[in-house]
Each structure stands twice: as structure tokens, then as C-alpha cells.
ROSE-4610 file (N, C-alpha, C; in Angstrom, 1 decimal, always signed):
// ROSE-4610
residu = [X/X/X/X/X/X/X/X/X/X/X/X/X/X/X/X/X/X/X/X/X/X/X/X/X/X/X/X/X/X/X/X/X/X/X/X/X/X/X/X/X/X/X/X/X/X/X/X/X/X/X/X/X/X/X/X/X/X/X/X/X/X/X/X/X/X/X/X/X/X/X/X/X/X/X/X/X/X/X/X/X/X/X/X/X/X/X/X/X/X/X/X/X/X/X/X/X/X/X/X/X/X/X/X/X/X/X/X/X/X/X/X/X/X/X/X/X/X/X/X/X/X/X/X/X/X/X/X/X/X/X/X/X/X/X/X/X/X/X/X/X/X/X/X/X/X/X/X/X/X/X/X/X/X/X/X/X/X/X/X/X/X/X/X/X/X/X/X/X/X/X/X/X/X/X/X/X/X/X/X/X/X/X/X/X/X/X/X/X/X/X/X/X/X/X/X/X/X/X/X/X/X/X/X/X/X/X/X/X/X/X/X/X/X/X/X/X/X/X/X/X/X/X/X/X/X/X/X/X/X/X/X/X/X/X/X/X/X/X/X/X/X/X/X/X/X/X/X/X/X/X/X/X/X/X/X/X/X/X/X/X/X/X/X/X/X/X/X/X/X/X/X/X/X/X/X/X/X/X/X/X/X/X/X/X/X/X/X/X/X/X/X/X/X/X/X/X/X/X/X/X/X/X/X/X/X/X/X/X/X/X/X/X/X/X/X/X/X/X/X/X/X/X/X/X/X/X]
num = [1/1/1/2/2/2/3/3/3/4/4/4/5/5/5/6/6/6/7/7/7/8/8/8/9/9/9/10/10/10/11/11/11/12/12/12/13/13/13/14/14/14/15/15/15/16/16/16/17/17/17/18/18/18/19/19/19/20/20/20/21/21/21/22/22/22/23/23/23/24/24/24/25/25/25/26/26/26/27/27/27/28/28/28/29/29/29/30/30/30/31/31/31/32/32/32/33/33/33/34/34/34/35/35/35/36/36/36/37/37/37/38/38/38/39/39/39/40/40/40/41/41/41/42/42/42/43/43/43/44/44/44/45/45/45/46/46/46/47/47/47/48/48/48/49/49/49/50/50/50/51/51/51/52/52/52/53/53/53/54/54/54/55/55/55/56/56/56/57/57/57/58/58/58/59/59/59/60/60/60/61/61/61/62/62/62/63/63/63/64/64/64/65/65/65/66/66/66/67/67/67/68/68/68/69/69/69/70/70/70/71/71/71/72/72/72/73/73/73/74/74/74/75/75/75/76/76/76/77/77/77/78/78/78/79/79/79/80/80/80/81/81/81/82/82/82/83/83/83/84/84/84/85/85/85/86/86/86/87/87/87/88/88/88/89/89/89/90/90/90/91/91/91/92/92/92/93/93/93/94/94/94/95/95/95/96/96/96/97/97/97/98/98/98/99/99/99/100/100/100/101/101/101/102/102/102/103/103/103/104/104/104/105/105/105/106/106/106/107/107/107/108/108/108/109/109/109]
x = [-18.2/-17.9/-16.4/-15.6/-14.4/-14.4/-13.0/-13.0/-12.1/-11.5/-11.3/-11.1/-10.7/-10.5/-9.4/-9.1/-7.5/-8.0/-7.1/-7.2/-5.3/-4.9/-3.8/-4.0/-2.1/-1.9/-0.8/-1.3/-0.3/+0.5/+1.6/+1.9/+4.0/+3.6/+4.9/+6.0/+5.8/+6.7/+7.0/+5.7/+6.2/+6.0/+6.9/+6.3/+4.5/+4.2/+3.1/+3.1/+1.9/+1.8/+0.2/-0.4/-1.7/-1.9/-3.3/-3.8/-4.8/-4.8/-5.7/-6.4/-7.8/-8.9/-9.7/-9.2/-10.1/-11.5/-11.9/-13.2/-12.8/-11.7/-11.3/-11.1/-11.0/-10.7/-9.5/-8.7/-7.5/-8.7/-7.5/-8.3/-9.0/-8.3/-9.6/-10.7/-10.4/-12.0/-11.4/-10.5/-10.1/-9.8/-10.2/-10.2/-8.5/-8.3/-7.0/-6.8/-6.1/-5.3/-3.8/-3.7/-2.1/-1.8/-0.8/-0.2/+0.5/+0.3/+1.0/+2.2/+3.1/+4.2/+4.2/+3.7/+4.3/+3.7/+4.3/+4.0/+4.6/+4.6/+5.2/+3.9/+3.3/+2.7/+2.7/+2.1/+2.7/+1.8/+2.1/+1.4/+2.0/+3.0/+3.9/+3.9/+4.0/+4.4/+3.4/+2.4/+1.2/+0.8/+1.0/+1.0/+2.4/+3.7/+4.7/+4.3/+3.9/+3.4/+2.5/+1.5/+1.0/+1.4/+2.2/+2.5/+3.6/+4.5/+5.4/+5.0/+4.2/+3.4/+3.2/+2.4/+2.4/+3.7/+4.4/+5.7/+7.1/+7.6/+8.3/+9.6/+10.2/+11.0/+11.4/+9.6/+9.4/+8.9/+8.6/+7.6/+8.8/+9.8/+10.5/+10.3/+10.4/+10.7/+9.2/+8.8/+7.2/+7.1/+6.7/+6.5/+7.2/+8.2/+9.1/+8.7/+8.2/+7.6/+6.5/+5.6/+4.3/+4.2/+5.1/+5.4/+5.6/+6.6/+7.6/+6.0/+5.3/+3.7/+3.0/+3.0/+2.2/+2.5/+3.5/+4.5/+4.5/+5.0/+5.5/+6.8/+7.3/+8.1/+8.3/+9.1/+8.8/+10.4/+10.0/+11.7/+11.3/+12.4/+12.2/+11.0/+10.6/+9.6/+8.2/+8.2/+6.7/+6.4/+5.1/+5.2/+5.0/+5.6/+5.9/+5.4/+4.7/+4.2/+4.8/+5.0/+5.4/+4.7/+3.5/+3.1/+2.5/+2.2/+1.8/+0.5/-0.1/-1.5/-2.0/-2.8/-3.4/-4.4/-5.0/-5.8/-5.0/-3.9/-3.4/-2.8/-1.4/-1.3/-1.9/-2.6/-4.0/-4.1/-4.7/-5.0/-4.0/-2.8/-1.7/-1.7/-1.2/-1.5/-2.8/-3.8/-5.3/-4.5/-4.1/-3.7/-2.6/-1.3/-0.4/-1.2/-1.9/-2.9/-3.5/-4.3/-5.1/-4.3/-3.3/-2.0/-1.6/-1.3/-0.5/-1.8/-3.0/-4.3/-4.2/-4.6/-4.4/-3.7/-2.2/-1.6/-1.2/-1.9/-1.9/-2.9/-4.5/-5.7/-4.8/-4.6/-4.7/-3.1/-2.1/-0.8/-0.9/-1.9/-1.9/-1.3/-0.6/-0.8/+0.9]
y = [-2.2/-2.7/-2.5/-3.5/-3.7/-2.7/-2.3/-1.8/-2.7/-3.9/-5.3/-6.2/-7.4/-8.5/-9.1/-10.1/-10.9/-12.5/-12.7/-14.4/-15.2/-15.8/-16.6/-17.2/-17.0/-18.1/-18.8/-20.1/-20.7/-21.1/-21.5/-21.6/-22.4/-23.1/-23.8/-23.1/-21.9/-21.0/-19.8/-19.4/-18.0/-18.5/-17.8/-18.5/-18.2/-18.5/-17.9/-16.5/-16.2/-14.5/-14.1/-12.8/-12.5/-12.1/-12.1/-11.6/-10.2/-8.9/-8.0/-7.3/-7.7/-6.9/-5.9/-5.0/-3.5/-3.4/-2.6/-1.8/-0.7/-0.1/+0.8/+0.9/+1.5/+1.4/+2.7/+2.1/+3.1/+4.1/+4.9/+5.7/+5.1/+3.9/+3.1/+2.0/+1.9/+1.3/-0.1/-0.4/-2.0/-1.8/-2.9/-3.1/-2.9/-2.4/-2.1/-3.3/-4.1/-5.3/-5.1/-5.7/-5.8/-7.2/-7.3/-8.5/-8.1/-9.4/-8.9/-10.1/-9.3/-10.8/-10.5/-10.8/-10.6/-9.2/-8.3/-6.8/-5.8/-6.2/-5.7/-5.9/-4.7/-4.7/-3.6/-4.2/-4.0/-3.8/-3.3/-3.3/-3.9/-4.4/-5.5/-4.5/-3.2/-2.6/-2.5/-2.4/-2.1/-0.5/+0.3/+1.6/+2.4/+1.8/+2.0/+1.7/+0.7/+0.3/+1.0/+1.7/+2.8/+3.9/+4.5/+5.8/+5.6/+4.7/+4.0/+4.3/+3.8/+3.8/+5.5/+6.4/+7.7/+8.7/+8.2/+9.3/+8.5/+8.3/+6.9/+7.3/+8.6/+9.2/+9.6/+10.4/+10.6/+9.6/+8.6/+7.7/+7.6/+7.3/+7.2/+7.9/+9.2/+10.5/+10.6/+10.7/+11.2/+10.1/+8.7/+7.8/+7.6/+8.0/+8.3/+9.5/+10.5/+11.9/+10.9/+10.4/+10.3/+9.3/+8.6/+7.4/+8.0/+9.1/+9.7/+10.6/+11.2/+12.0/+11.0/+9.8/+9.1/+8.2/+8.3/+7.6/+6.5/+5.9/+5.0/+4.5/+3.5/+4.0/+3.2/+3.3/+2.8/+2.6/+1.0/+0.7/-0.7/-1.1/-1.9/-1.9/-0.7/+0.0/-0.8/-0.6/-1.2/-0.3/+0.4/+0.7/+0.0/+0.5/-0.6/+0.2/-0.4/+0.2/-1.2/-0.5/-2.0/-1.5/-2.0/-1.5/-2.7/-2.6/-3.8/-3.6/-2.4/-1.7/-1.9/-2.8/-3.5/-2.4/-1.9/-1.0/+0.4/+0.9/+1.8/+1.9/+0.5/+0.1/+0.3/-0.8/-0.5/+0.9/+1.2/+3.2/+3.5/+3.6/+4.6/+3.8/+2.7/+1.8/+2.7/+3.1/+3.2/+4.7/+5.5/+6.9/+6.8/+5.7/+6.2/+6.0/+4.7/+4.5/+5.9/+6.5/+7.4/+8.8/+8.8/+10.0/+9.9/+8.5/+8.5/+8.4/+7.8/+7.9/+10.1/+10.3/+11.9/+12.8/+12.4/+12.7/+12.5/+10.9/+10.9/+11.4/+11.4/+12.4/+13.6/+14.3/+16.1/+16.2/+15.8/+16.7/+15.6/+15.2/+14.7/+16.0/+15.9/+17.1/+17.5]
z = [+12.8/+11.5/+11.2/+10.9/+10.7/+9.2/+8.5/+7.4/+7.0/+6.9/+6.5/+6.9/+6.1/+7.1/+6.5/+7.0/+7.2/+7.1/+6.0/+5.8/+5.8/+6.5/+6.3/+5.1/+4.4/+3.0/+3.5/+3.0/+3.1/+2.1/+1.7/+0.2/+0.3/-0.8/-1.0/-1.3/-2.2/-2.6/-1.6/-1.0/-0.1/+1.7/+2.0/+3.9/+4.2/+5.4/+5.5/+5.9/+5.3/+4.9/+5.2/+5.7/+5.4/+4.9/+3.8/+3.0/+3.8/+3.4/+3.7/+3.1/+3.3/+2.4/+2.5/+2.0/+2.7/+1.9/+2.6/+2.1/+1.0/+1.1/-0.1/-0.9/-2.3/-3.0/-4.2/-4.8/-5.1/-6.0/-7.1/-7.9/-9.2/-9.6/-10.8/-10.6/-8.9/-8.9/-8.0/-7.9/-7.5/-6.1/-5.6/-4.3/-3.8/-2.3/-1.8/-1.2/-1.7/-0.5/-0.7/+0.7/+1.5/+2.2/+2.5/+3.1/+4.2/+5.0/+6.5/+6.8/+7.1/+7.5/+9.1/+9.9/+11.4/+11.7/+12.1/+12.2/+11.1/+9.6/+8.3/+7.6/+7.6/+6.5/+5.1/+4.2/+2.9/+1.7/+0.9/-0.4/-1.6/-1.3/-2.6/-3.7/-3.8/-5.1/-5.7/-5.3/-6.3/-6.6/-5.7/-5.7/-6.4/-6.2/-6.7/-8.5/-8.6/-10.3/-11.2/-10.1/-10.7/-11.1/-10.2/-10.2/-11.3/-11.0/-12.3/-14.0/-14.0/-14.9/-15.8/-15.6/-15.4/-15.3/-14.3/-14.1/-13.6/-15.0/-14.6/-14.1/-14.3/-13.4/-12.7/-12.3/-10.5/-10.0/-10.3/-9.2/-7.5/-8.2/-6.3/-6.0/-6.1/-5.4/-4.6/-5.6/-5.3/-4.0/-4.0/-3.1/-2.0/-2.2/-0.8/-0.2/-0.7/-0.2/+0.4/+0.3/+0.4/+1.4/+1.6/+2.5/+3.8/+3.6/+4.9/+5.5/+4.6/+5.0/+5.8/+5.7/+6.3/+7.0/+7.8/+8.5/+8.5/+6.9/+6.4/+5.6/+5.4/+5.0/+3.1/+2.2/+1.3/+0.4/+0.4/+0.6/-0.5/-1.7/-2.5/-3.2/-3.3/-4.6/-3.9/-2.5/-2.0/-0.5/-0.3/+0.7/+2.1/+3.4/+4.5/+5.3/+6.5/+7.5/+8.7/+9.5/+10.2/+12.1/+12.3/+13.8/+14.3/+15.6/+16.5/+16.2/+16.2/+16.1/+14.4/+14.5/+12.9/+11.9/+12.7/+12.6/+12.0/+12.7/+12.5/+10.9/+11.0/+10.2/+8.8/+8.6/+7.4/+7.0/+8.2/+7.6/+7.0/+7.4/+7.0/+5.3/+5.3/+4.0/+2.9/+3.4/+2.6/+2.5/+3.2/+3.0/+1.7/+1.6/+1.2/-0.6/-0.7/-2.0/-2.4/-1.5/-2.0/-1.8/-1.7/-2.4/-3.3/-3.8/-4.7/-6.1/-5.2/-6.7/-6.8/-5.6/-5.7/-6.7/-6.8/-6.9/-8.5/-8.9/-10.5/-11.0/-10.7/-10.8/-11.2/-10.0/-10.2/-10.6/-11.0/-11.6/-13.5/-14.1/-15.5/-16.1/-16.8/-17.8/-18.3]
């Protein structure tokens, strides 16, 4: 059993791009999707927007810690994974989500 799957977009405004749907989900409940350009895949700033949100003067810091933890990297406020290996990719993606859910969970306060 796969832990997502992949649909091609095609679109007038953005080149084509994939769409990726995991089985995971962040810390409020919503499903984790990503996009793939080629061997770049991404989270378009969705994770950055959370943490944003919460700790709006750490969020770089923090996410660039958490990127470099999961050898990723996180550049134009979106995390980037870029591997031939699709599978691998993804994961590190579902890891850097569920850090940064971690990470707003347990330091509130």
C-alpha cells in the first residue's frame, strides 16, 4: 500500500506540476499535500504559514532548523526536498510537517 498518490495539473497559469496526496495528516487534522516539479518537491509554504502564524518572529529560524534535521532544505518560506527517490522525498516532507505540528503543540505558552 502506497502512502500517496500523484495526479498531473495542467494549468494556463502554472507549468505542469504534480499534485501529492498523502495519507498524513499535519497537527489540525488536514490532509498533507505537496507538489512536484521534476525532482523538486515541495510544500508551497504551507508549513511555513503555520508556524508563521503562532511565532511570527521565529518561524524562519525554527524552519530552517527543522529542514536542515531532515535533510531538507527550506528556501522562499517553503520547504524543498529535491531527490530522484519519490518515496524518500515525501517522507522527509511528512517529517518536516509533523515538526513543525510538534513543535507548535508542545512550546504554546
Amino acid at each position: 500500500m502506497s502512502f500517496y498518490t500523484e495526479e498531473l495539473i495542467t494549468s494556463k497559469l502554472f507549468s505542469n506540476f504534480t499534485r501529492i496526496d498523502t495519507i498524513a495528516t499535519d497537527y489540525l487534522g488536514d490532509q498533507m499535500v505537496f507538489t512536484r516539479y521534476g525532482n523538486r518537491f515541495s510544500d508551497d509554504g504551507y508549513f511555513y504559514d503555520e508556524l508563521e502564524m503562532v511565532y511570527p518572529r521565529k518561524a524562519k529560524r525554527i524552519c530552517e532548523a527543522i529542514a536542515h534535521n531532515n535533510f531538507c532544505k527550506f528556501e522562499n518560506e517553503e520547504f524543498v526536498c529535491e531527490s530522484v527517490d519519490r518515496d524518500v522525498a515525501v517522507m522527509q516532507l511528512i517529517q518536516c510537517g509533523t515538526a513543525v505540528g510538534t513543535y507548535i503543540v508542545f512550546n504554546k505558552g
